[in-house]
C-alpha positions as CSV (number, residue, x, y, z in Angstrom):
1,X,-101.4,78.1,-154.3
2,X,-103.0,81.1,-153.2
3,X,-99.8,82.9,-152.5
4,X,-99.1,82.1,-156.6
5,X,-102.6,83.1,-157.1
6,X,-101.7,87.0,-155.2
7,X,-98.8,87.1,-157.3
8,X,-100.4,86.5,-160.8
9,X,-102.5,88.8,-160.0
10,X,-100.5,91.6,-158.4
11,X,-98.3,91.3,-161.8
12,X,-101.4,91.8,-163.8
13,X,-102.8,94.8,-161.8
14,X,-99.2,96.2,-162.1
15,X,-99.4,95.5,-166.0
16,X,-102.5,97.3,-165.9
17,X,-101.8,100.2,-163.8
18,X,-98.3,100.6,-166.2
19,X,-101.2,100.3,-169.0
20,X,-103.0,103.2,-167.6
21,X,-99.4,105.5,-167.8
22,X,-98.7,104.7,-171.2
23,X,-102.5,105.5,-172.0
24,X,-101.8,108.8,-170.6
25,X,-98.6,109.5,-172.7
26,X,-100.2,108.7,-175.1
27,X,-103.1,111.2,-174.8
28,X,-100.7,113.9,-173.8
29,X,-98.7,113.7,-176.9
30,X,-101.6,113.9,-179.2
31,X,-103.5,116.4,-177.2
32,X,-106.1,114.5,-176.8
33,X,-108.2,115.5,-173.7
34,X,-110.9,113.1,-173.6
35,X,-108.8,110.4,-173.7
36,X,-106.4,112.0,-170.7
37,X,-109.3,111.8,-168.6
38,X,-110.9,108.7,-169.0
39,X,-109.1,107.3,-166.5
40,X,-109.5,109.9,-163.7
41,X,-111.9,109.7,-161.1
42,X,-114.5,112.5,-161.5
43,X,-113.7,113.3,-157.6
44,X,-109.8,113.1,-157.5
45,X,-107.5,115.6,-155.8
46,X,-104.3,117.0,-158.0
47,X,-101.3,118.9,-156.2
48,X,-99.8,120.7,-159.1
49,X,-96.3,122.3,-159.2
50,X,-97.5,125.5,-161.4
51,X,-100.0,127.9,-159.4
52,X,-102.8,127.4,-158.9
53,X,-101.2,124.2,-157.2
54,X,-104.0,122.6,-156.0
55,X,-107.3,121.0,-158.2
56,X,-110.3,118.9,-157.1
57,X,-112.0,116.6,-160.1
58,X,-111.5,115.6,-163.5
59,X,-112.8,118.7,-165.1
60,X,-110.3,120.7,-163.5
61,X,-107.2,118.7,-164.2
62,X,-108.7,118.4,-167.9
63,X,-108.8,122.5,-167.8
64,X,-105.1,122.6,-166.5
65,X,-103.8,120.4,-169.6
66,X,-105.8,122.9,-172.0
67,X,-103.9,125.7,-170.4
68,X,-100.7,123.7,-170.4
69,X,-100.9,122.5,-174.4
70,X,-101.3,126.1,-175.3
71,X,-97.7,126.7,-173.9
72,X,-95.9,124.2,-175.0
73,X,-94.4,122.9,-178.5
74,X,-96.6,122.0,-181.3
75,X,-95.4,118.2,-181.1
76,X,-94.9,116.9,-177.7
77,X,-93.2,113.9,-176.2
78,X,-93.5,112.3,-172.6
79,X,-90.4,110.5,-170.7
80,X,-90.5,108.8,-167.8
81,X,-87.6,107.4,-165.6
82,X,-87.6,105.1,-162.8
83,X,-91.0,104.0,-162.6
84,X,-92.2,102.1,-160.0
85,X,-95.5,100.7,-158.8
86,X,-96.9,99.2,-155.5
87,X,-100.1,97.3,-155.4
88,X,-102.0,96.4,-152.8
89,X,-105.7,95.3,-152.8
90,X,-108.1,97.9,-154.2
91,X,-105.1,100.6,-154.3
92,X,-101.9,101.1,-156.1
93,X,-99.5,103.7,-156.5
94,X,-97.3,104.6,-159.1
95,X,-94.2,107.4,-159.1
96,X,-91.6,108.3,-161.2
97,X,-90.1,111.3,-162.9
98,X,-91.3,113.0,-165.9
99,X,-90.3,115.3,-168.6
100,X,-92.4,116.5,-171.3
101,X,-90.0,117.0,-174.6
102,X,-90.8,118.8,-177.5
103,X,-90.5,115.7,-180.2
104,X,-88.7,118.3,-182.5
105,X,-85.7,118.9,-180.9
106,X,-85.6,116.4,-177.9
107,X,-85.2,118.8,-175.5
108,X,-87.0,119.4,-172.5
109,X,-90.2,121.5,-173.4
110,X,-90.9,122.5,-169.5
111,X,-88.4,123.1,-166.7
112,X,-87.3,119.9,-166.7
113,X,-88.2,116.4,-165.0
114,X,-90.9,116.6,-162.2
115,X,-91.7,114.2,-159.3
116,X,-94.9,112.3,-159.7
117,X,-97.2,110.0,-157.9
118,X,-100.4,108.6,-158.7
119,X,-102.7,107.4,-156.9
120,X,-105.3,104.8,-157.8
121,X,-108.6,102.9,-156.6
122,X,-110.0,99.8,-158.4
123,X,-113.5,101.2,-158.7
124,X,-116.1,98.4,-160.0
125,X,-113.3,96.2,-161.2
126,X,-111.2,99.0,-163.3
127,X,-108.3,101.1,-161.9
128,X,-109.2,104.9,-162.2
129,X,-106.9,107.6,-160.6
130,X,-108.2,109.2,-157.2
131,X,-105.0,111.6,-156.6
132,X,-102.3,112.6,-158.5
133,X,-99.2,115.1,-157.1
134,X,-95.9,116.6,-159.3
135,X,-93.8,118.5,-157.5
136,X,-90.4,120.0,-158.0
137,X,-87.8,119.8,-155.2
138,X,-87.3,123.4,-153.7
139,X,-83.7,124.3,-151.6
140,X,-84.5,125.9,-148.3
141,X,-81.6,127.7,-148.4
142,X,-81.8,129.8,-151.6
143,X,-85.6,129.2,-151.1
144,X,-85.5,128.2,-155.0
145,X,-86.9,125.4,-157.6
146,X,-84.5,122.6,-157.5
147,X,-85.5,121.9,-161.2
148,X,-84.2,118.1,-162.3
149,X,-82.4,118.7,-165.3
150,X,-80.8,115.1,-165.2
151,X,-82.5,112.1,-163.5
């Protein structure tokens, strides 16, 4: 029974923590920035792939979205391929790839797909994010972006 028990419950934090990525497609594609934060820990730790690469707390990450949405088409769309999620206690972590599309045309509205993978901590019985990391694969030889331009 308690083996059951783990599973139920591993199948609902993954529910939740897939939950918590729509939540933030959501936000993203209306702009809204209160709502992309809610789930952020106000200590986490971002590695970004666009300078300044690095950001520590929800304040920051909310001031790199407001930079972002001022570059990027008036209406937004957020894909995501290959998701997959690993629970285990009080942590999970989620990674995929990810593509922001400009709704209008359906085309890519940044480089291309990135590599992300979130980090989170069930703090007081909800999951909040405590680090989150997109990156773009670089080739040493060339010493160049590797931009993702199909999954």
């Amino acid at each position: 029974m308690a083996t059951s028990n783990k599973g139920i419950m591993q199948t609902n934090d993954e529910a939740q923590i897939r939950n918590l990525l729509e939540d933030w497609r959501a936000a993203i594609c209306a702009r809204d920035l209160d709502r992309l934060i809610q789930h952020y820990a106000p200590d986490m730790f971002f590695f970004d792939a666009v300078p300044p690469y690095q950001h520590r707390g929800a304040a920051a990450y909310r001031r790199t979205w407001e930079v972002m949405f001022q570059q990027l088409p008036p209406r937004i769309g957020v894909e995501f391929h290959d998701v997959e999620i690993s629970v285990g206690g009080d942590l999970a972590v989620m990674h995929c790839l990810t593509r922001i599309i400009n709704e209008d045309t359906k085309e890519a509205a940044t480089a291309g797909w990135v590599r992300v993978t979130v980090c989170h901590e069930r703090q007081q019985g909800t999951w909040r994010v405590i680090h989150e990391h997109v990156s773009v694969p670089f080739d040493p030889a060339t010493e160049r972006a590797a931009f993702i331009h199909q999954p």
